[in-house]
PyMOL Python script that loads the backbone (N, CA, C, O; Angstrom):
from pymol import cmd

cmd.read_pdbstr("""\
ATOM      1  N   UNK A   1      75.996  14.110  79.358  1.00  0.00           N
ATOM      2  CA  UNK A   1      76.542  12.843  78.947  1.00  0.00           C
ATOM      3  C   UNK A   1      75.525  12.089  78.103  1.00  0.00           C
ATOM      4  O   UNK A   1      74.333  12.254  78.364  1.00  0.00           O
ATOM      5  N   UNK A   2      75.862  11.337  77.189  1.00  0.00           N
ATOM      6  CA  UNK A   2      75.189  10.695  76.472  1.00  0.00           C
ATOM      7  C   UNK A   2      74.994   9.066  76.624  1.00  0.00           C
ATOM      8  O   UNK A   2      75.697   8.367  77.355  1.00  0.00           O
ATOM      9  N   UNK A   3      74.082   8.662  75.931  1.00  0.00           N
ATOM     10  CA  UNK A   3      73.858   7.185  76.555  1.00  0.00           C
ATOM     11  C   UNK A   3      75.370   6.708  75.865  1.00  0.00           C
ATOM     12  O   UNK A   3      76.184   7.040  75.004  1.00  0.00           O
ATOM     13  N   UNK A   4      75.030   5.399  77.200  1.00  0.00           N
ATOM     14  CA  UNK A   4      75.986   4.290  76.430  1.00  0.00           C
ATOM     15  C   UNK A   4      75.493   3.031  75.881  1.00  0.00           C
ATOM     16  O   UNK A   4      76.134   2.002  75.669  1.00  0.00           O
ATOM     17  N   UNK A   5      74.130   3.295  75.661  1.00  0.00           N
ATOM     18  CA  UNK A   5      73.403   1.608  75.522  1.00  0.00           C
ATOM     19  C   UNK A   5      72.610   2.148  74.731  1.00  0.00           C
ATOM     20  O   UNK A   5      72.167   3.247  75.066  1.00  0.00           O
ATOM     21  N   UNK A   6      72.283   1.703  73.759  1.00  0.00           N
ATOM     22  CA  UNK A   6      71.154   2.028  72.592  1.00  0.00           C
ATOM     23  C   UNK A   6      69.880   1.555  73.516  1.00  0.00           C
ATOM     24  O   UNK A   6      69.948   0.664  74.362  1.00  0.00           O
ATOM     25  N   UNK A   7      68.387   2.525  73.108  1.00  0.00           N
ATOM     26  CA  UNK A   7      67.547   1.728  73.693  1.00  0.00           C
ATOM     27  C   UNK A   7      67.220   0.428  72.841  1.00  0.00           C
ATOM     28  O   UNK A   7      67.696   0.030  71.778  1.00  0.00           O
ATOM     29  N   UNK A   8      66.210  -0.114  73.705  1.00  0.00           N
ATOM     30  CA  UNK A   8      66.064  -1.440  73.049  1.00  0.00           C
ATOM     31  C   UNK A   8      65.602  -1.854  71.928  1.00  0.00           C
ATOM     32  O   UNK A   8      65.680  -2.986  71.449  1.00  0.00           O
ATOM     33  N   UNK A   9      65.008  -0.722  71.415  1.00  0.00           N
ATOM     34  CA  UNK A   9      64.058  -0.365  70.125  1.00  0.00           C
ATOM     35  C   UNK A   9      64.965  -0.261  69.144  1.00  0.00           C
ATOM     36  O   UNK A   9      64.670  -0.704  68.034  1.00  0.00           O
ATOM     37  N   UNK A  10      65.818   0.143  69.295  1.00  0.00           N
ATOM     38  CA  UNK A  10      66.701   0.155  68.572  1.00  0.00           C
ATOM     39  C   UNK A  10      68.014  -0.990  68.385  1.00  0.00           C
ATOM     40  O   UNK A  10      68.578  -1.303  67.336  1.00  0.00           O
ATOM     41  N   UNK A  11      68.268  -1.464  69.725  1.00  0.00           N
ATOM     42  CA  UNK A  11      69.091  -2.754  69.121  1.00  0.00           C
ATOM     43  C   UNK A  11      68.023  -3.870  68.947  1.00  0.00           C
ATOM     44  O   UNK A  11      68.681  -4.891  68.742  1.00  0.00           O
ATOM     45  N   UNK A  12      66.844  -4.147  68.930  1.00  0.00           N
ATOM     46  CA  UNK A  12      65.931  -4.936  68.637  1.00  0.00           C
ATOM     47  C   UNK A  12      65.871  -4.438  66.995  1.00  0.00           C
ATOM     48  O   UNK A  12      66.164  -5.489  66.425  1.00  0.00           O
ATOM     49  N   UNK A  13      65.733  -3.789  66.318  1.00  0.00           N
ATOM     50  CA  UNK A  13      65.806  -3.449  64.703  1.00  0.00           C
ATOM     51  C   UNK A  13      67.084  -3.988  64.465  1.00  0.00           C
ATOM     52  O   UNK A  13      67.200  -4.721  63.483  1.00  0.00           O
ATOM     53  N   UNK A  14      68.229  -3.732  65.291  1.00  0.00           N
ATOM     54  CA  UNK A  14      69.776  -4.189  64.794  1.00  0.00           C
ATOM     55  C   UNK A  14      69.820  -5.611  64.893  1.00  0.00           C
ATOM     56  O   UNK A  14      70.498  -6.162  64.025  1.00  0.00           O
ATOM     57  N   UNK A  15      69.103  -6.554  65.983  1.00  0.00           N
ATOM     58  CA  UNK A  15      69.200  -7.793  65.796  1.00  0.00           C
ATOM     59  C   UNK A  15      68.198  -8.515  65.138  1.00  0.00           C
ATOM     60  O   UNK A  15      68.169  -9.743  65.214  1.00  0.00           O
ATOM     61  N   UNK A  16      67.313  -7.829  64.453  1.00  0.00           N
ATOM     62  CA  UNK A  16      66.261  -8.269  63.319  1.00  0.00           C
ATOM     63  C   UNK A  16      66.832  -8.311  61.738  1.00  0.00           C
ATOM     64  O   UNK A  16      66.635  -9.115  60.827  1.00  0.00           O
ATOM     65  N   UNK A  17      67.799  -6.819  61.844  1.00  0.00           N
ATOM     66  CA  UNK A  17      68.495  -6.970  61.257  1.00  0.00           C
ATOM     67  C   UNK A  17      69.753  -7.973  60.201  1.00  0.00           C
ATOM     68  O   UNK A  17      70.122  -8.363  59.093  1.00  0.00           O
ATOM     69  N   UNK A  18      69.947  -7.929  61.700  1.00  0.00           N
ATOM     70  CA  UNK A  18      71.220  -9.505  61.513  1.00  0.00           C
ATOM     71  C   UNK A  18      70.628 -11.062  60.906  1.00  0.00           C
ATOM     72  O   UNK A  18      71.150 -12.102  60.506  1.00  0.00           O
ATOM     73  N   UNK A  19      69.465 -10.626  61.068  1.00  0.00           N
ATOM     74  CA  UNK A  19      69.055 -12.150  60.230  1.00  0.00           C
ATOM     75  C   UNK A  19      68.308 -11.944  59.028  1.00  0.00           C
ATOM     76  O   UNK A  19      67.195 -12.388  58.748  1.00  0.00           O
ATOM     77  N   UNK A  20      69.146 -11.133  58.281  1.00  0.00           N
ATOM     78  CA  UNK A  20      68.414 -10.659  56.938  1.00  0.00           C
ATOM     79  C   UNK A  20      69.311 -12.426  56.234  1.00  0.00           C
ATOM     80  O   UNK A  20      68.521 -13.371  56.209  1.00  0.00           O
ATOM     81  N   UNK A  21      69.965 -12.572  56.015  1.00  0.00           N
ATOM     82  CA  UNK A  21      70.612 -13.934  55.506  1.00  0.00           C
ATOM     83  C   UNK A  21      69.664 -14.776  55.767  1.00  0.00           C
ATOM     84  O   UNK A  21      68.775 -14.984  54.942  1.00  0.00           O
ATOM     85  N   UNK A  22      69.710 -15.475  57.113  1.00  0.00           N
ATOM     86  CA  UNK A  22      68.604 -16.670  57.224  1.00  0.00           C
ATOM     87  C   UNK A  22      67.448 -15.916  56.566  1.00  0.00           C
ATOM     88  O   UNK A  22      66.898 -16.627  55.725  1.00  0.00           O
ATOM     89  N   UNK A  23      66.935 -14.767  56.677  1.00  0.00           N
ATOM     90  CA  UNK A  23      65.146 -14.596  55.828  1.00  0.00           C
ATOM     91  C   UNK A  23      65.481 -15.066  53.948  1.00  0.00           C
ATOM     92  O   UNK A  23      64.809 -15.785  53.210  1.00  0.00           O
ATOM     93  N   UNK A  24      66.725 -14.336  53.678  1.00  0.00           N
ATOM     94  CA  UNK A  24      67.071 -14.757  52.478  1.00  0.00           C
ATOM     95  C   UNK A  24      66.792 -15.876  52.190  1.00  0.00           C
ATOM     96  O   UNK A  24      66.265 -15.783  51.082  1.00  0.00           O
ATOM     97  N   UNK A  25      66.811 -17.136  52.552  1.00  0.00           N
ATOM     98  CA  UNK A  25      67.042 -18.093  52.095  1.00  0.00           C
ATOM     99  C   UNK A  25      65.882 -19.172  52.920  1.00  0.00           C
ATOM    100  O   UNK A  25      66.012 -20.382  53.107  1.00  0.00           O
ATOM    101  N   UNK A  26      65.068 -18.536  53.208  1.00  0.00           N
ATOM    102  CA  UNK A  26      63.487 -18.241  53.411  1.00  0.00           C
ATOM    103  C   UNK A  26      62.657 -18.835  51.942  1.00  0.00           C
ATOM    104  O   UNK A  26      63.243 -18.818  50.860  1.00  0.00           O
ATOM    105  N   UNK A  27      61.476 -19.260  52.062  1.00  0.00           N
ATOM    106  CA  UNK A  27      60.632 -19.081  50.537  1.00  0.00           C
ATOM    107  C   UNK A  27      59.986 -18.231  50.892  1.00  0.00           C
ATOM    108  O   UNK A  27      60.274 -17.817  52.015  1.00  0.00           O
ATOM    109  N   UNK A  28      58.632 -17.430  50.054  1.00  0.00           N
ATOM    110  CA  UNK A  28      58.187 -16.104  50.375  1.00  0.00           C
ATOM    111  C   UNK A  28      57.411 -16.546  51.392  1.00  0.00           C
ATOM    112  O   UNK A  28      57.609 -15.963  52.459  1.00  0.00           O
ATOM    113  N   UNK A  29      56.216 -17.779  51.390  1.00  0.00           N
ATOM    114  CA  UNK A  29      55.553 -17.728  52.914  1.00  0.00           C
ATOM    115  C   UNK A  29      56.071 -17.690  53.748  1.00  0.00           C
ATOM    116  O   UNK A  29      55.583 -17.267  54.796  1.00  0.00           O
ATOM    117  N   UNK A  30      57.350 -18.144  53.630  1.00  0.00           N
ATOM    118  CA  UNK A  30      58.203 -18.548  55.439  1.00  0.00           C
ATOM    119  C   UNK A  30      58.516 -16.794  55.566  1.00  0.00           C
ATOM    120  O   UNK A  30      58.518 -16.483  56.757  1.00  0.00           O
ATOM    121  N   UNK A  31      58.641 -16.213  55.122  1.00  0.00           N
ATOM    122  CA  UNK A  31      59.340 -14.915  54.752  1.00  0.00           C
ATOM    123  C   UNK A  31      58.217 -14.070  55.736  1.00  0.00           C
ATOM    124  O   UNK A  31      58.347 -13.228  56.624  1.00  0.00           O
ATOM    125  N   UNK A  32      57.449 -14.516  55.320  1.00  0.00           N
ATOM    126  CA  UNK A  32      56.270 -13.224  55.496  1.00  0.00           C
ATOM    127  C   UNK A  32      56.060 -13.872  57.448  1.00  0.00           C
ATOM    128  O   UNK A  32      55.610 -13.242  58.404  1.00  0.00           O
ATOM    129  N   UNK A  33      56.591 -15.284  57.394  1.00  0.00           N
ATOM    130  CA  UNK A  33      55.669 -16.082  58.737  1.00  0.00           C
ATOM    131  C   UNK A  33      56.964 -15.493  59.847  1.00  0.00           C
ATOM    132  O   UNK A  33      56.664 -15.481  61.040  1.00  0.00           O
ATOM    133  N   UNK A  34      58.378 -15.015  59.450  1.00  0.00           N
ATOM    134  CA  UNK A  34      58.957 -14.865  60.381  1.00  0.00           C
ATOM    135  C   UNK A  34      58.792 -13.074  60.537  1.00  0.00           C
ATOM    136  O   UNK A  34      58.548 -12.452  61.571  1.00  0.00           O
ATOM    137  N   UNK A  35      58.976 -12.618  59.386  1.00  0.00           N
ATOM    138  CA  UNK A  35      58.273 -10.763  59.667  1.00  0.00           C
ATOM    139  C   UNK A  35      57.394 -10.674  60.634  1.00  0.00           C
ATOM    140  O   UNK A  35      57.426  -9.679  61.358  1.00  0.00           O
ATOM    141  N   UNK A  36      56.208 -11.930  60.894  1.00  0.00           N
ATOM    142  CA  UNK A  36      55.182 -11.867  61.707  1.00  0.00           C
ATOM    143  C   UNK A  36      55.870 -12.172  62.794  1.00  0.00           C
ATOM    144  O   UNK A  36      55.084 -12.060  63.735  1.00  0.00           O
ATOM    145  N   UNK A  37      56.723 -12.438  63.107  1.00  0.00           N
ATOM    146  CA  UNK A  37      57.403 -12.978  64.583  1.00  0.00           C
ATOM    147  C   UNK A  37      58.321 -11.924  64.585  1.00  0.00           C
ATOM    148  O   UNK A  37      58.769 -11.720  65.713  1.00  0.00           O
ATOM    149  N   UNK A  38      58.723 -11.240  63.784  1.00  0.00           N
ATOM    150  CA  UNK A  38      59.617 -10.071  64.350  1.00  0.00           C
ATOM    151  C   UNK A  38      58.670  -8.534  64.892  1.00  0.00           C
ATOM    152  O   UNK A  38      58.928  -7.914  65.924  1.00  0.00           O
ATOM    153  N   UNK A  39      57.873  -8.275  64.174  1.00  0.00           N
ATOM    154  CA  UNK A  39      56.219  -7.387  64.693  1.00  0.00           C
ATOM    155  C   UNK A  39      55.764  -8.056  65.653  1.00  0.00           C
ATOM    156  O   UNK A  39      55.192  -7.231  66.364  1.00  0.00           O
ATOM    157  N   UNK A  40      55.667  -9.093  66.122  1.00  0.00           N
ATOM    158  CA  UNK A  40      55.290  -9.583  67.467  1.00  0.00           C
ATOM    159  C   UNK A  40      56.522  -9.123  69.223  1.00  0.00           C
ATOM    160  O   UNK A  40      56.317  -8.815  70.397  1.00  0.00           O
ATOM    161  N   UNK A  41      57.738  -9.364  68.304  1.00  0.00           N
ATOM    162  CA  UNK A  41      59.105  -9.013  69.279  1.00  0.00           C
ATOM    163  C   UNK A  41      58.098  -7.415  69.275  1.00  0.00           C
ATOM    164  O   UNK A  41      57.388  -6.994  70.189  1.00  0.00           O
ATOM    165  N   UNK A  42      58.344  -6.819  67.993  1.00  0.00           N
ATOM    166  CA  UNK A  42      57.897  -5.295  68.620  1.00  0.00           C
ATOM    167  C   UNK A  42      57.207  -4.529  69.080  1.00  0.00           C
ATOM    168  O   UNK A  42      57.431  -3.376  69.449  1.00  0.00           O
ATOM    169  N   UNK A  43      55.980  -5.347  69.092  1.00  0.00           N
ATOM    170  CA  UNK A  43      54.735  -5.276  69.981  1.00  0.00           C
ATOM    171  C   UNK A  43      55.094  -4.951  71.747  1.00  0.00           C
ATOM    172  O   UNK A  43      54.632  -3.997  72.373  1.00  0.00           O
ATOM    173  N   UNK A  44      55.883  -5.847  72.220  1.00  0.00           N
ATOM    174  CA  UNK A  44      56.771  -6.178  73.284  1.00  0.00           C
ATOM    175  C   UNK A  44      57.736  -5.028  73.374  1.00  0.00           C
ATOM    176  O   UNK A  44      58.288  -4.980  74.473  1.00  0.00           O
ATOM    177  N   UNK A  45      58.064  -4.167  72.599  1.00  0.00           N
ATOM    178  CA  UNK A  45      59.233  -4.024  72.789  1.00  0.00           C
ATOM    179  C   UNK A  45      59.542  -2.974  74.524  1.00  0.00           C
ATOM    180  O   UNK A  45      60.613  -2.588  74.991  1.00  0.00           O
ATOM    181  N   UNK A  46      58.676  -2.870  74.856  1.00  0.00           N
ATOM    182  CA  UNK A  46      58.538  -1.801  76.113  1.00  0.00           C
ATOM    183  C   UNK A  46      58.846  -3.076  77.120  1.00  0.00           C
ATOM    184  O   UNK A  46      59.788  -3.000  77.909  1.00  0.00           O
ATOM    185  N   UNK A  47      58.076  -4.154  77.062  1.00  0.00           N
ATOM    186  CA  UNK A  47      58.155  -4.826  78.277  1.00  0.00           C
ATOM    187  C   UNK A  47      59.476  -5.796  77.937  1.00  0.00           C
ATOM    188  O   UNK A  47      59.937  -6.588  78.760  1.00  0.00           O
ATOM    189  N   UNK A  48      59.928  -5.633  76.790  1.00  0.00           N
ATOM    190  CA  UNK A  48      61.374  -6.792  76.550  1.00  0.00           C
ATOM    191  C   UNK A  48      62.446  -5.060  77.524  1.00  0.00           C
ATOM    192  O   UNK A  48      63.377  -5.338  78.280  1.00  0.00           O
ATOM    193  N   UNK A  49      62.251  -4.281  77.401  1.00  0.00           N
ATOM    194  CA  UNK A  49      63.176  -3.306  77.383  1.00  0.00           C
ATOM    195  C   UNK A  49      63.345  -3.270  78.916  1.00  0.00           C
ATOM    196  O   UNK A  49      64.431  -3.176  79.488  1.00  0.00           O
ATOM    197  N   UNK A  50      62.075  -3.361  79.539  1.00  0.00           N
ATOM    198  CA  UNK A  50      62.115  -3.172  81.212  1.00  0.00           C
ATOM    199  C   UNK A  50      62.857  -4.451  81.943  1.00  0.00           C
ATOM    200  O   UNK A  50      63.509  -4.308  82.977  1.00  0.00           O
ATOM    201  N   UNK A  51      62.660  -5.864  81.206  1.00  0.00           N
ATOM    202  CA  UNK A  51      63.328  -6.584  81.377  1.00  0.00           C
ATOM    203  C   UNK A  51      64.762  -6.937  81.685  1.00  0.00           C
ATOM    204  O   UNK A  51      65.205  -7.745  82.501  1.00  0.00           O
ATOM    205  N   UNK A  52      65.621  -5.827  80.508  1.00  0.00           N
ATOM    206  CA  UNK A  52      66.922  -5.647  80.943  1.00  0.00           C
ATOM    207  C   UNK A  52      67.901  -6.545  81.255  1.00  0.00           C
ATOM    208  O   UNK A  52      68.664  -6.631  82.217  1.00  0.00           O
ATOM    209  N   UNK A  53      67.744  -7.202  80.264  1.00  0.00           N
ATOM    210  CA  UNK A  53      68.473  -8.132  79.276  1.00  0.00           C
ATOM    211  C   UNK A  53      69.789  -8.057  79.024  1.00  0.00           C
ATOM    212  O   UNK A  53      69.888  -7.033  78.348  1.00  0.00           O
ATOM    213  N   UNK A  54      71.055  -8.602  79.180  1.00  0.00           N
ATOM    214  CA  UNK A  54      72.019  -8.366  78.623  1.00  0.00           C
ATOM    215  C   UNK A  54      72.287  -8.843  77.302  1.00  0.00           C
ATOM    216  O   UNK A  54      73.224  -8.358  76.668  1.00  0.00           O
ATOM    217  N   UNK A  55      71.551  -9.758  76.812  1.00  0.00           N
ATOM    218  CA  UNK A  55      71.536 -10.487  75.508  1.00  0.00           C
ATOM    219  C   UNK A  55      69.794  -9.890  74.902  1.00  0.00           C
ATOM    220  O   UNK A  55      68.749 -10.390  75.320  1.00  0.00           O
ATOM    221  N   UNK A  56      69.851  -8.902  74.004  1.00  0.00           N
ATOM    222  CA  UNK A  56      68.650  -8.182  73.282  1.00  0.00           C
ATOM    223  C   UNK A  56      67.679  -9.300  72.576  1.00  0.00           C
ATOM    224  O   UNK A  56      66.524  -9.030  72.247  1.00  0.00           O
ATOM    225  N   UNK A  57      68.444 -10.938  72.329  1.00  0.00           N
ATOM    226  CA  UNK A  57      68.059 -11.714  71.753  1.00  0.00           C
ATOM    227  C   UNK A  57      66.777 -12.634  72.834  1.00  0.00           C
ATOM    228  O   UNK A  57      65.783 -13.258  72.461  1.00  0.00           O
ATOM    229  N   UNK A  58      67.289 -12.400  74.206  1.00  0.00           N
ATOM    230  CA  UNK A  58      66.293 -12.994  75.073  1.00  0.00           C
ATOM    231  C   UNK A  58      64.948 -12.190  75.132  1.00  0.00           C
ATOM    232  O   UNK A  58      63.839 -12.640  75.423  1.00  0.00           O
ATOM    233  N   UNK A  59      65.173 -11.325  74.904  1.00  0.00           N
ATOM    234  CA  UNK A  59      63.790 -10.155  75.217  1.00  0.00           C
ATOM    235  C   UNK A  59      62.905 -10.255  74.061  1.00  0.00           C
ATOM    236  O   UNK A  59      61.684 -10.221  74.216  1.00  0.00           O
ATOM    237  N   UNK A  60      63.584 -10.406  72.616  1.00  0.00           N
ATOM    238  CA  UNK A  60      62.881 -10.641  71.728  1.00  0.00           C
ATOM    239  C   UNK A  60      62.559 -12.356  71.570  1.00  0.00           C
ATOM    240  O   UNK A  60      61.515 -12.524  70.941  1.00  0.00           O
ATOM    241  N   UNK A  61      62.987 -13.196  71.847  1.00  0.00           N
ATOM    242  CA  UNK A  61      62.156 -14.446  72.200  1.00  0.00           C
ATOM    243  C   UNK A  61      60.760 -14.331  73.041  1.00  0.00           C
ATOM    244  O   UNK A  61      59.586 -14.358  72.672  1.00  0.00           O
ATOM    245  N   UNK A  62      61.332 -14.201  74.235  1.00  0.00           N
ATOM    246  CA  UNK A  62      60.266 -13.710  75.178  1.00  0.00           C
ATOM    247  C   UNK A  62      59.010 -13.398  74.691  1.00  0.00           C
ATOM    248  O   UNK A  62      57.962 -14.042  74.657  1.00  0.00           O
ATOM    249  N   UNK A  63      59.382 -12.028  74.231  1.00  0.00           N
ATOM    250  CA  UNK A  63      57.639 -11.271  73.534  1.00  0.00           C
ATOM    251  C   UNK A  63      56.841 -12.530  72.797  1.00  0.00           C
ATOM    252  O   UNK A  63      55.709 -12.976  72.983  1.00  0.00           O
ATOM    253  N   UNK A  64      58.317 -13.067  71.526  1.00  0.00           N
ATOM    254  CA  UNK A  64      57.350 -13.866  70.868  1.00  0.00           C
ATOM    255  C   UNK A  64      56.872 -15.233  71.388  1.00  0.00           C
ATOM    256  O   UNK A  64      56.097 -15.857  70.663  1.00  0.00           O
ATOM    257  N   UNK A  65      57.306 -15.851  72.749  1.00  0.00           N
ATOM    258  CA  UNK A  65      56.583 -16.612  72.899  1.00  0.00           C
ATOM    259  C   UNK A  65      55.774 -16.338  74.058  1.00  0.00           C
ATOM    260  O   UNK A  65      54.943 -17.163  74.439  1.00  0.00           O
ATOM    261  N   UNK A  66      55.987 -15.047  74.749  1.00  0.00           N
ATOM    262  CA  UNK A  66      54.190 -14.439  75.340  1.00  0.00           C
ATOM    263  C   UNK A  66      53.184 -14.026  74.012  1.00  0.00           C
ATOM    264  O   UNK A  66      51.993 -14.338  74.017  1.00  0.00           O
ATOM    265  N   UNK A  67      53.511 -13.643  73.426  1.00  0.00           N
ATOM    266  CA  UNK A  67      52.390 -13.843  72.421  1.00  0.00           C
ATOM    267  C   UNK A  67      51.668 -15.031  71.648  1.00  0.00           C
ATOM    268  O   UNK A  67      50.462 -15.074  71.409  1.00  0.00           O
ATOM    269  N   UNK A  68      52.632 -16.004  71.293  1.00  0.00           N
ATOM    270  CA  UNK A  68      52.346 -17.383  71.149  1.00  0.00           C
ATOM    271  C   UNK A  68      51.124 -18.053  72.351  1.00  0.00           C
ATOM    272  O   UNK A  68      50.099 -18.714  72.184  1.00  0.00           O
ATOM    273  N   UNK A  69      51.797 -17.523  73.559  1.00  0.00           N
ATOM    274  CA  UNK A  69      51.032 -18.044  74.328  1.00  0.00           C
ATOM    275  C   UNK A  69      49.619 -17.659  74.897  1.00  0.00           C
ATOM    276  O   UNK A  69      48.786 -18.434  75.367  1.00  0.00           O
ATOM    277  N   UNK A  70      49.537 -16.461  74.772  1.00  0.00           N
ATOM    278  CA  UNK A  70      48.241 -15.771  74.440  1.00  0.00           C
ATOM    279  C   UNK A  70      47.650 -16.233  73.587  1.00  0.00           C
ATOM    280  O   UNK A  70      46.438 -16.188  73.802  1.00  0.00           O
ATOM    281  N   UNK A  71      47.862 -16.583  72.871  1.00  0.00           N
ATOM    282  CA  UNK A  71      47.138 -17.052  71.115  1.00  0.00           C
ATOM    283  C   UNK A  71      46.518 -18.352  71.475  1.00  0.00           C
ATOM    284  O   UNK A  71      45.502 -18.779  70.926  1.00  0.00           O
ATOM    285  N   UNK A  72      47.440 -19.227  72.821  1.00  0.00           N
ATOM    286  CA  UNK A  72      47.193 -20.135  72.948  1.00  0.00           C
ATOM    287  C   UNK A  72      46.178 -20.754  73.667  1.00  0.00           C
ATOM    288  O   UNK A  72      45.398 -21.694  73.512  1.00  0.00           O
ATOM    289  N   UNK A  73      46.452 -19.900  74.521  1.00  0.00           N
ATOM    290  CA  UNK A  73      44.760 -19.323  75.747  1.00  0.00           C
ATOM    291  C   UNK A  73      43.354 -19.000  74.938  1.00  0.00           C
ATOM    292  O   UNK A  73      42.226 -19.335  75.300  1.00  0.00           O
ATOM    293  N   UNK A  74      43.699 -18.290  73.793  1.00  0.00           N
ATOM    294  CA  UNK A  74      42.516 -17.577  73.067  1.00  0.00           C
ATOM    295  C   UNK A  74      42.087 -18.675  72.450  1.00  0.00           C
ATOM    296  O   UNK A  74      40.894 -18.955  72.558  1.00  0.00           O
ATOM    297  N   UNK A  75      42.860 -19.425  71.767  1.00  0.00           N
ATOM    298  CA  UNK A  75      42.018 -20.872  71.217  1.00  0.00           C
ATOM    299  C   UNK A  75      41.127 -21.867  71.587  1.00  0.00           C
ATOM    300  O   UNK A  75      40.097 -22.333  71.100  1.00  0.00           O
ATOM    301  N   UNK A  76      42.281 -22.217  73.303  1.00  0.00           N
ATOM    302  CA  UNK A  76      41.627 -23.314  74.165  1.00  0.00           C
ATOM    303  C   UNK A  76      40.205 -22.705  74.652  1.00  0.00           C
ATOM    304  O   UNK A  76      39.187 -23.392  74.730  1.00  0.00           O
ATOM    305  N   UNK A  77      40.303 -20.608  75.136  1.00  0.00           N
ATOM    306  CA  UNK A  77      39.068 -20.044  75.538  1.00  0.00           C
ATOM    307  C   UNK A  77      37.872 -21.086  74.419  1.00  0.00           C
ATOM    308  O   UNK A  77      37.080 -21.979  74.721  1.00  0.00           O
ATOM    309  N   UNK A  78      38.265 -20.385  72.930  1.00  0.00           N
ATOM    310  CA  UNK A  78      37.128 -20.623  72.050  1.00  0.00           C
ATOM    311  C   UNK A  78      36.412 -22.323  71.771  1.00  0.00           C
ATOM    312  O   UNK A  78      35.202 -22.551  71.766  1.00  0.00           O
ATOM    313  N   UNK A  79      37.355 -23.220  71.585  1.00  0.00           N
ATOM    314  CA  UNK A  79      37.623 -24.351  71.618  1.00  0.00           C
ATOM    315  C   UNK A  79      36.674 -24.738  72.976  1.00  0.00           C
ATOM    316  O   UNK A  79      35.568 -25.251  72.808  1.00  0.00           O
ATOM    317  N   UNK A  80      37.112 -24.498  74.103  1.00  0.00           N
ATOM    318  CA  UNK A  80      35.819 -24.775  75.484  1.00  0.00           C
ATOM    319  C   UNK A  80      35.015 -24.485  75.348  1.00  0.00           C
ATOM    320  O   UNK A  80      34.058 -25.169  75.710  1.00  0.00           O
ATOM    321  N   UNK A  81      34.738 -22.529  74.354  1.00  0.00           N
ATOM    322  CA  UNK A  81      33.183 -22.358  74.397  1.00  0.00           C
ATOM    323  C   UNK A  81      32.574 -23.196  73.470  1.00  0.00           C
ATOM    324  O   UNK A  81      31.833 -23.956  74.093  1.00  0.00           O
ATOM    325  N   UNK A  82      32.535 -23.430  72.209  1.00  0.00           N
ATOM    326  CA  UNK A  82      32.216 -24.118  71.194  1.00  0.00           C
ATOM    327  C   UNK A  82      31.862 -25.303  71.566  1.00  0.00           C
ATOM    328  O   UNK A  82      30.746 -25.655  71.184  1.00  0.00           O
ATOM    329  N   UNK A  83      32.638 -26.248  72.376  1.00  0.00           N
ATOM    330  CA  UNK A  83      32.809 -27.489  72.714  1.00  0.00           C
ATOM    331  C   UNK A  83      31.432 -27.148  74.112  1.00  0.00           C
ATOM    332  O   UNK A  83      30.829 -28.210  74.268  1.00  0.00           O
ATOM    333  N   UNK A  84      30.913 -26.155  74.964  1.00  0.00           N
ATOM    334  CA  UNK A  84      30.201 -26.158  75.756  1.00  0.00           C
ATOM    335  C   UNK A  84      28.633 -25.765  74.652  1.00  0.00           C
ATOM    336  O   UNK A  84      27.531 -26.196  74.994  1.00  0.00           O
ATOM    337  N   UNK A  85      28.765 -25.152  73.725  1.00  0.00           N
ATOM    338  CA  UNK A  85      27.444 -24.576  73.159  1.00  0.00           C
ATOM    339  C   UNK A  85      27.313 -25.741  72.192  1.00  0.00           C
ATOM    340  O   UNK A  85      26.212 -25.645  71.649  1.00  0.00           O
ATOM    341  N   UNK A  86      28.032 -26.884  71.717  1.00  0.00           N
ATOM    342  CA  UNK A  86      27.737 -28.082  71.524  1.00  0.00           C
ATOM    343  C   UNK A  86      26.805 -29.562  72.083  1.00  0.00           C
ATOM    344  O   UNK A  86      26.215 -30.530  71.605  1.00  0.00           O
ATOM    345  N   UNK A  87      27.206 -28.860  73.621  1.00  0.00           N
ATOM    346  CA  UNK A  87      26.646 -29.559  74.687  1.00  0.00           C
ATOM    347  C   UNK A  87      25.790 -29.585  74.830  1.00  0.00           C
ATOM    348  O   UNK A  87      25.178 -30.638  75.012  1.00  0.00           O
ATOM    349  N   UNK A  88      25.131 -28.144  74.825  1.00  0.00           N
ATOM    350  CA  UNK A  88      24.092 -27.638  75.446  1.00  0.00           C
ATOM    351  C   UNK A  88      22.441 -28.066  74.535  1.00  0.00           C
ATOM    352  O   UNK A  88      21.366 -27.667  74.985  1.00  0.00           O
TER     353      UNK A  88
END
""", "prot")
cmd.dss("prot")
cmd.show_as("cartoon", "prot")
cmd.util.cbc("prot")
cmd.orient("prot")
């Protein structure tokens, strides 16, 4: 028997897909700034997949705002050290 559910890797390309319109009408930086948020969904795409999602659109949020939020940790990290070797 064959699947009945695409893996996620694959309907994650189909719903990246679907927003070829909104990128259209994008300027080229915004263009390039949301590609970077769709390579971020796919970074994820193992742990959006285990998730198991009925909407493919939640899993790819997700990734991108665990990654956002990592980014966000990594700043405040640097930002404290800087702000401590200032001190010192």
């Amino acid at each position: 028997m064959g699947r009945t559910i695409p893996s996620f890797r694959i309907a994650l390309e189909s719903e990246i897909a679907s927003w070829t319109n909104f990128k259209r009408g994008l300027g080229k930086s915004s263009r390039k700034s949301l590609e970077e948020l769709f390579n971020e969904a796919r970074n994820y795409c193992s742990a959006s997949s285990n998730a198991v999602r009925p909407i493919r659109f939640e899993g790819m949020l997700m990734a991108i705002a665990f990654d956002h939020a990592k980014r966000l940790e990594n700043i405040a990290r640097e930002i404290e050290k800087a702000r401590l070797e200032i001190d010192a």
